[in-house]
C-alpha positions as CSV (number, residue, x, y, z in Angstrom):
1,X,-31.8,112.0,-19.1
2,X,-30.5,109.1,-17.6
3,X,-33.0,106.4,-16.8
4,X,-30.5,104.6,-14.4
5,X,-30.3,107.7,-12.2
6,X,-34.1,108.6,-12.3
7,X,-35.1,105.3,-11.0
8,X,-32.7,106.1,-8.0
9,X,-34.5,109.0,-7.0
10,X,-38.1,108.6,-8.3
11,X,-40.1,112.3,-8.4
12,X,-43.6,112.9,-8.7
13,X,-43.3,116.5,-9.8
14,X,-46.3,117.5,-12.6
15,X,-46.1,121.4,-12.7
16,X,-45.5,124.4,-11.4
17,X,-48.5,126.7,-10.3
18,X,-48.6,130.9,-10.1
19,X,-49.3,130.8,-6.2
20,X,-51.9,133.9,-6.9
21,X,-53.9,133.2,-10.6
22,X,-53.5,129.3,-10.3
23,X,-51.6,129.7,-14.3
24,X,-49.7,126.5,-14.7
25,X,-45.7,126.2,-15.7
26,X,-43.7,123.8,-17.1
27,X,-41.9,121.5,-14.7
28,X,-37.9,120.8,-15.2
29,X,-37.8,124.8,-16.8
30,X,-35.9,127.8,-15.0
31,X,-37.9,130.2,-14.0
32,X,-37.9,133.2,-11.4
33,X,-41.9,134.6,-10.6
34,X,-44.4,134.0,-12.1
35,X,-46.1,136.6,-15.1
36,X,-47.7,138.2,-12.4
37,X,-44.9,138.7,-10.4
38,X,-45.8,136.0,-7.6
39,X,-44.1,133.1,-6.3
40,X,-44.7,129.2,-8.0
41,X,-45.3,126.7,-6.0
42,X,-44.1,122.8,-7.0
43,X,-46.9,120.4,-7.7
44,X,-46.9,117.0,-7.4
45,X,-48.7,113.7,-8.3
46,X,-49.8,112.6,-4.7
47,X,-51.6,110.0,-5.6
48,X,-48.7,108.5,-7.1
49,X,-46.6,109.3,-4.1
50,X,-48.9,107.4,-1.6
51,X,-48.7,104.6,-4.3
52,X,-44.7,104.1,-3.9
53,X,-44.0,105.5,0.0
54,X,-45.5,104.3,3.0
55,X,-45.2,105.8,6.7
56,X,-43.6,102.3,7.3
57,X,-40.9,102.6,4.4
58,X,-40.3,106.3,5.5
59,X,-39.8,105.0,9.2
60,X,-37.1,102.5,7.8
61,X,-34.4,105.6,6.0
62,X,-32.2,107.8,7.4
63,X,-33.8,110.3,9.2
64,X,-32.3,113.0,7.1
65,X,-33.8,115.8,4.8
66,X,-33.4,113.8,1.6
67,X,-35.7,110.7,3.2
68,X,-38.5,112.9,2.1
69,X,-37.5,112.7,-1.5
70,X,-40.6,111.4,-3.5
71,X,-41.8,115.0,-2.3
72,X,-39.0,116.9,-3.3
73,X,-38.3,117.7,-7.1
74,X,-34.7,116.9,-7.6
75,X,-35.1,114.6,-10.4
76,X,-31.2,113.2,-10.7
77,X,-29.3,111.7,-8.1
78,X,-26.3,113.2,-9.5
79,X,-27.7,117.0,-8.6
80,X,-28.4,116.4,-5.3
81,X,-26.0,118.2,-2.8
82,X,-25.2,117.6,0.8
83,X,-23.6,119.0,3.9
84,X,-25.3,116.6,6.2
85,X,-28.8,117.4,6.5
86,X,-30.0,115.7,9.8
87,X,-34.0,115.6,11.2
88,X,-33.3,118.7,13.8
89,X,-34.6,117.7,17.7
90,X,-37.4,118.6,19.7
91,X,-35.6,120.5,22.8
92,X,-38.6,120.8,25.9
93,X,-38.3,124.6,27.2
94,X,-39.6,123.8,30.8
95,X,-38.5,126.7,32.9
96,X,-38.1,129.6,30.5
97,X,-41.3,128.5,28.2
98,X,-43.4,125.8,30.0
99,X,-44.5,122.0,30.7
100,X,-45.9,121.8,26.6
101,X,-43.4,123.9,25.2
102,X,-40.9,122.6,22.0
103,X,-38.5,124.0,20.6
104,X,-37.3,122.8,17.0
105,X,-33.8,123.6,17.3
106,X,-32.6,124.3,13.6
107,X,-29.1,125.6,14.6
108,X,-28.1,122.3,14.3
109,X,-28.2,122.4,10.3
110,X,-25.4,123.1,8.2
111,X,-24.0,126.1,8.4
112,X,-26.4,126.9,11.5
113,X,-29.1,127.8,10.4
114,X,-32.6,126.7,8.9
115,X,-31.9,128.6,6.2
116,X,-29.6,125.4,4.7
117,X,-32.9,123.4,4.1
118,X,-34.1,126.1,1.5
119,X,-31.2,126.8,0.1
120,X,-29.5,123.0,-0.4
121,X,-32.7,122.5,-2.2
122,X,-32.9,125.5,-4.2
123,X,-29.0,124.9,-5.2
124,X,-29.5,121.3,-6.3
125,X,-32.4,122.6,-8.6
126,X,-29.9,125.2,-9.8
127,X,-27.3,122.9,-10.9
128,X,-30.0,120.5,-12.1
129,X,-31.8,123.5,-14.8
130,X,-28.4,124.6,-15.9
131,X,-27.2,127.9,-13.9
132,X,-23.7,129.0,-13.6
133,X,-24.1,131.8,-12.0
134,X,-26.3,133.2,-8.7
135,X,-26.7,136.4,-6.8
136,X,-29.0,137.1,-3.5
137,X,-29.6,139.5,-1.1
138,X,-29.2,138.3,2.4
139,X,-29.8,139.4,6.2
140,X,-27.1,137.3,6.6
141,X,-27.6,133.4,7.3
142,X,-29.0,132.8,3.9
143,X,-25.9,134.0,2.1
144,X,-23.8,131.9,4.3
145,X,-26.1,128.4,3.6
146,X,-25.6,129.4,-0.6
147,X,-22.2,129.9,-0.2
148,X,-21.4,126.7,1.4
149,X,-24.1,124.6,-1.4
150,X,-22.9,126.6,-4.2
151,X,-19.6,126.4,-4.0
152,X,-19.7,122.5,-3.4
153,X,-21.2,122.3,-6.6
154,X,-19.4,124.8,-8.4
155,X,-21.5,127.9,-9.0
156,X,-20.3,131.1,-9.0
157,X,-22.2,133.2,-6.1
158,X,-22.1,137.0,-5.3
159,X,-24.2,138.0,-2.2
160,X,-25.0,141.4,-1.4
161,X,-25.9,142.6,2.6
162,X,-26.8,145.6,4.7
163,X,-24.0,147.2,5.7
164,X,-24.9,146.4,9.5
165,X,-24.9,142.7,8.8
166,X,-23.5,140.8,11.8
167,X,-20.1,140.4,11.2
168,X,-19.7,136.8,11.8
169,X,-22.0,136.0,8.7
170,X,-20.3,138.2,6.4
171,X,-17.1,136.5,7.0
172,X,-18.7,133.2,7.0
173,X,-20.2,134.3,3.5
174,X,-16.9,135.2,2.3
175,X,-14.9,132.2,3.5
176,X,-17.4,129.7,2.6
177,X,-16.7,131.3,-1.8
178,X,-18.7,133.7,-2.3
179,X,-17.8,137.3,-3.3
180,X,-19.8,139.3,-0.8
181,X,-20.6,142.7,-0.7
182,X,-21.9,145.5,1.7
183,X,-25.2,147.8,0.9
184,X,-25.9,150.6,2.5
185,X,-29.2,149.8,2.9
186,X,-32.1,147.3,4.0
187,X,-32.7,144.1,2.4
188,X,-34.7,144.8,0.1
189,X,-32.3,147.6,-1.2
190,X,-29.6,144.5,-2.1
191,X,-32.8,142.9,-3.6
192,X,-32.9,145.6,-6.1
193,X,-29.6,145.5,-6.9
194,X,-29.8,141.7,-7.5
195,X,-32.8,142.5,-9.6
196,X,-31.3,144.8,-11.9
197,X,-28.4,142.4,-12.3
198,X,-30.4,139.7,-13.2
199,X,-32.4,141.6,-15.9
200,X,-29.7,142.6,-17.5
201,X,-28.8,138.2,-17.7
202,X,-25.4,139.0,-15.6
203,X,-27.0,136.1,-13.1
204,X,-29.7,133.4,-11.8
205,X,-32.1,135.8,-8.9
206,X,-31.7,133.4,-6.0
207,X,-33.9,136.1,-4.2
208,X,-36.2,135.0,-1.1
209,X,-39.2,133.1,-3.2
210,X,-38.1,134.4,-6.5
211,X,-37.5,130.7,-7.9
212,X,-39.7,127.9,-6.6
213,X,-37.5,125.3,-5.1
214,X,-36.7,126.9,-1.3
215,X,-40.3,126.7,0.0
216,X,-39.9,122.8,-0.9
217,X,-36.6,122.3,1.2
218,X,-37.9,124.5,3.6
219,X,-41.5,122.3,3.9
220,X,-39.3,119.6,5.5
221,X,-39.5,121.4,8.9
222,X,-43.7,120.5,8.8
223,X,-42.9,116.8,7.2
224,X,-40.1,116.2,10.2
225,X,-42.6,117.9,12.5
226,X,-45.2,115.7,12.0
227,X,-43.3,112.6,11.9
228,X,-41.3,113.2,15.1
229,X,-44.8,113.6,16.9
230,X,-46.1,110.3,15.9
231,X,-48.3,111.8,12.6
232,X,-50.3,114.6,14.6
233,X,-49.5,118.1,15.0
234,X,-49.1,120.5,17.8
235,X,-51.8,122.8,18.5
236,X,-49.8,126.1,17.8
237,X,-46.8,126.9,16.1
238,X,-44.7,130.3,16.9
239,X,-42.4,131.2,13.2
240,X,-40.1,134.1,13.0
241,X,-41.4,135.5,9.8
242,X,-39.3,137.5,7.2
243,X,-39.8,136.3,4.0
244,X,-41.7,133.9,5.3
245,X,-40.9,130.9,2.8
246,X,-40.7,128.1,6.4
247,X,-44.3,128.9,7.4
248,X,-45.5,129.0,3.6
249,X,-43.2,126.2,3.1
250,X,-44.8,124.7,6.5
251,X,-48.5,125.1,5.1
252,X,-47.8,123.6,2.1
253,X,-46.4,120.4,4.0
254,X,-49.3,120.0,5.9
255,X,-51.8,120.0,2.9
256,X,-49.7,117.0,1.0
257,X,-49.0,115.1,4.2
258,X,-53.5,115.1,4.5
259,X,-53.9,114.4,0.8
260,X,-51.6,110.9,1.7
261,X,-53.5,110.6,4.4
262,X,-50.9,110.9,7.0
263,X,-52.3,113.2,8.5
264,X,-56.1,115.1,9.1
265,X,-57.6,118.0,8.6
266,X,-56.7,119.6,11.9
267,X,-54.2,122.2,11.7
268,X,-51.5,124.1,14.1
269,X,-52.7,127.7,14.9
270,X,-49.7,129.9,12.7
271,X,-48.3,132.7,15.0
272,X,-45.9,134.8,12.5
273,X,-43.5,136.3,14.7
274,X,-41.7,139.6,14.0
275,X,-40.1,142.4,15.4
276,X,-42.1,145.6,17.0
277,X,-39.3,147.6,14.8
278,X,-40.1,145.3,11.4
279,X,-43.8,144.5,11.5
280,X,-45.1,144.4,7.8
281,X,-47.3,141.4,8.5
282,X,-48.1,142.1,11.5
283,X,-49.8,145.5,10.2
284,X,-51.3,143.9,6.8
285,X,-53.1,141.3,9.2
286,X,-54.9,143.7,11.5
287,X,-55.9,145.9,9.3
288,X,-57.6,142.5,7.4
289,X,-55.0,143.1,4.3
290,X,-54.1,140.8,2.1
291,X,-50.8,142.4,1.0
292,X,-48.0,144.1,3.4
293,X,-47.2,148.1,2.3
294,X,-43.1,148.3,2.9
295,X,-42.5,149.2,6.6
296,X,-40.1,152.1,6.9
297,X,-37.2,152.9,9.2
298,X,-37.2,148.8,9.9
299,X,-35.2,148.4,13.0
300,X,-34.5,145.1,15.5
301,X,-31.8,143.3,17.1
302,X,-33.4,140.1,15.3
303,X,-31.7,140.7,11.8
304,X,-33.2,137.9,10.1
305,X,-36.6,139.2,10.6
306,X,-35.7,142.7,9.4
307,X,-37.7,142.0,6.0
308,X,-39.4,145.3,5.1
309,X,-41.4,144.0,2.3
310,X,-41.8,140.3,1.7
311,X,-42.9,138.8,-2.1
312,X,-45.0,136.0,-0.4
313,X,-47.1,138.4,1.7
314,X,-50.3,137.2,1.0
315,X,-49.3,133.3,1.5
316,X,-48.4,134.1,4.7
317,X,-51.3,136.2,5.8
318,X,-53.3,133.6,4.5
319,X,-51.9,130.6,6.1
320,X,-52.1,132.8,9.4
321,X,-55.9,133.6,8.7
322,X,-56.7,130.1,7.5
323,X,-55.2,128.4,10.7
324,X,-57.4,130.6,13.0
325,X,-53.3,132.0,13.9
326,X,-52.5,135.2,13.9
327,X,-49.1,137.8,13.6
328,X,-47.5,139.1,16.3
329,X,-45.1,141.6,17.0
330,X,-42.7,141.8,20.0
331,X,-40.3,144.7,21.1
332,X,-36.3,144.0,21.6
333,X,-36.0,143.8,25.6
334,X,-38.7,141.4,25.3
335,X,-36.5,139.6,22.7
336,X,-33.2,140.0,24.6
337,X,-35.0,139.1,27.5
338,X,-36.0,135.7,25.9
339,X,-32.8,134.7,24.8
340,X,-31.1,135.1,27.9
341,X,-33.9,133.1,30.1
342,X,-33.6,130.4,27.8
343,X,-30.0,130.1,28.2
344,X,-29.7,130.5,31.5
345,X,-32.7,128.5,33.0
346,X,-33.0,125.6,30.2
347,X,-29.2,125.9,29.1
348,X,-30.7,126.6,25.4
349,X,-29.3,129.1,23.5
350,X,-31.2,131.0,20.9
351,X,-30.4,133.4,18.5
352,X,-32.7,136.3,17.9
353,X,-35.2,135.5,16.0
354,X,-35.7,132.1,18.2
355,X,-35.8,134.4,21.1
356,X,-38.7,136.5,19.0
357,X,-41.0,133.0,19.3
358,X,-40.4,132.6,23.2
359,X,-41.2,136.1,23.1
360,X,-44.4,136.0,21.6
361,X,-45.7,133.0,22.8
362,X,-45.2,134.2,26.1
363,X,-47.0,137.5,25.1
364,X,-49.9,135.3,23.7
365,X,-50.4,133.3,26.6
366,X,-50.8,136.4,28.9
367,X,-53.7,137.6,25.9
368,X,-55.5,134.2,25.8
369,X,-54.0,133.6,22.8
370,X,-52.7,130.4,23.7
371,X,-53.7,128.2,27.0
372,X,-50.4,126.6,29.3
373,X,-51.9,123.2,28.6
374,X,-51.9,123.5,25.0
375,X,-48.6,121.7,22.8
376,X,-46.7,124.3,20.9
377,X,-43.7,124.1,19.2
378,X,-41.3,127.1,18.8
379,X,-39.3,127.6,15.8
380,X,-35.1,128.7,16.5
381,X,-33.7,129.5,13.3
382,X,-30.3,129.4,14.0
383,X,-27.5,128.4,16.4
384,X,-27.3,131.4,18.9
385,X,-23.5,130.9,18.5
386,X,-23.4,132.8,15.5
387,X,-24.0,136.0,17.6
388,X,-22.8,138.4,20.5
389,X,-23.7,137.5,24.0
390,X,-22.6,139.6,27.2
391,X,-19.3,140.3,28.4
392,X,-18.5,137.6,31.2
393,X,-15.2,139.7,32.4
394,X,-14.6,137.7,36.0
395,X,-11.2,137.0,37.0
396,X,-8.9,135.2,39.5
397,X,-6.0,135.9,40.2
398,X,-4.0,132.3,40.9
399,X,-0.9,133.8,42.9
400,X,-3.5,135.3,45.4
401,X,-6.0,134.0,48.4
402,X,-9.2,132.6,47.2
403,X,-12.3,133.8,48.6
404,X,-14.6,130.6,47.8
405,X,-17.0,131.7,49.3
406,X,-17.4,134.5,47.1
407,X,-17.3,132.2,44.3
């Protein structure tokens, strides 16, 4: 290990921790789930965190993802990898969503979507343990955020997807170096595919939560969150929810920024957002589960959220109980319908599973869920350019009279 490098990017990391039995792992080791089959979650000396960074020295860097790093477990400066990572905005949502409404517009990440945070993380640990090889299964935006980090840093990458993937991310997969491949099947049907591979040592299982490292890049949505609003935190927050690692991720975030005392014990009220036609967690949490049963016949327009079964079940349902939150399901027109009020009365355009959040926190405020006056922020995953939109098929003809005022 070089010394030189390790004082330019100081970590606190101790261990690893089995997010179910507590069981502790050794730090700077590869490893997939823990013996129990559950994800790990990094662990870190706070104390000696609050010791070296100060709100005031944060305030002072580059408001990028890597400004967070005594809280992040790359170790060598060498290993970290960059696209350009920048602190995504606040956008208000005045018409379509209301006076106190945010939207965290992640679209603006590297290759569109939030899913780069995860994933440039989850890469740089990669290259740091060792791995030459990766497979995932993807809905889509994921495999195109590992294609771009992997190949920058040289790992070979195969991506499986359903076979009804939207086209523009299976190209995007492709071009950015990966070998990608269609399944016909769900998500989780890739996943076993990626599984088998990986037992049989033909790869590294990159799968959603199957190594430890994307909840921590994906925790710097609830770091940025809380210092963009001045070190306090909205009253609600509205996540599409898949896998789930961003609100786990999110949870996570909010417990070290308290334990530095940047923050207190008051937390956001978690809404997990899915799809009517994909609703695992929704199911598991009112029926007072702690684990999701695979949803069958899993259906939406929002393909990101199309997660049958998710590995970090119970860390979501928990953070969702814990925050006095809850999950919510909404149906596709109410989806669609989002996504196009958005555009066309705040000139924001969402994708899907953004659209999912306006949906449900517009459903929530008509249960009581949520009061007008309350701030909440809204989570949109990904640039809404990255899928289709209505036909806009009006045409002039030049060489003819103009009717302006049928313009």
């Amino acid at each position: 290990m070089n010394d030189n490098l390790c004082a330019e990017r100081p970590t606190f990391v101790t261990h690893l921790e089995c997010s179910m039995t507590g069981e502790l792992y050794a730090a700077d080791t590869l490893h997939n789930l823990s013996r129990v089959g559950r994800p790990l979650l990094v662990r870190y000396d706070l104390a000696g965190v609050g010791a070296a960074l100060s709100r005031d020295v944060l305030a002072a860097r580059e408001t990028d993802l890597w400004r967070w790093r005594e809280l992040l477990p790359v170790r060598r400066t060498q290993n970290v990898v960059s696209l350009g990572e920048i602190e995504t905005p606040l956008i208000p949502l005045p018409r379509s969503g209301g006076a106190n409404v945010l939207v965290k517009d992640e679209g603006r990440l590297p290759t569109g979507s939030f899913k780069a945070r995860g994933l440039v993380m989850a890469v740089a640990m990669a290259k740091e343990l060792g791995v030459t090889r990766i497979a995932m299964p993807t809905n889509g935006n994921a495999g195109a955020a590992l294609a771009a980090y992997a190949t920058r840093v040289g790992i070979e990458t195969i991506v499986f997807c359903p076979e009804d993937t939207p086209e523009v991310n299976v190209r995007e997969i492709a071009a950015q170096g990966a070998r990608v491949w269609r399944v016909n099947g769900l998500i989780d049907d890739c996943g076993a595919i990626v599984g088998k591979g990986a037992a049989e040592g033909r790869w590294f299982d990159f799968s959603t939560l199957k190594e430890p490292y994307r909840i921590e890049g994906k925790k710097t949505m609830g770091l940025e969150l809380a210092a963009q609003l001045g070190w306090r935190l909205p009253k609600a927050i509205f996540y599409p929810t898949g896998g789930g690692t961003g609100l786990i991720g999110m949870w996570k975030a909010f417990d070290e920024l308290e334990a530095l005392g940047w923050i207190g014990r008051e937390r956001p009220r978690m809404y997990a957002v899915q799809a009517a036609g994909c609703a695992p967690i929704v199911r598991a949490f009112e029926a007072g589960e702690e684990h999701a049963e695979r949803w069958e016949d899993a259906h939406t327009v929002a393909a990101g959220i199309r997660v049958p079964r998710a590995v970090g079940d119970f860390l979501i349902l928990r953070a969702v109980r814990e925050s006095g939150g809850k999950a919510l399901a909404v149906g596709d027109p109410a989806i669609l319908r989002a996504v196009d009020d958005a555009a066309r009365r705040d000139g924001l355009l969402l994708c899907p599973e953004g659209g999912a959040t306006l949906a449900a926190y517009r459903q929530a405020l008509r249960d009581g869920e949520v009061d007008d006056d309350e701030d909440v922020v809204l989570f949109n995953c990904a640039t809404g350019l990255k899928y289709p939109m209505p036909a806009a098929e009006q045409r002039l003809d030049r060489h003819q009279p103009i009717d302006f005022d049928a313009l």
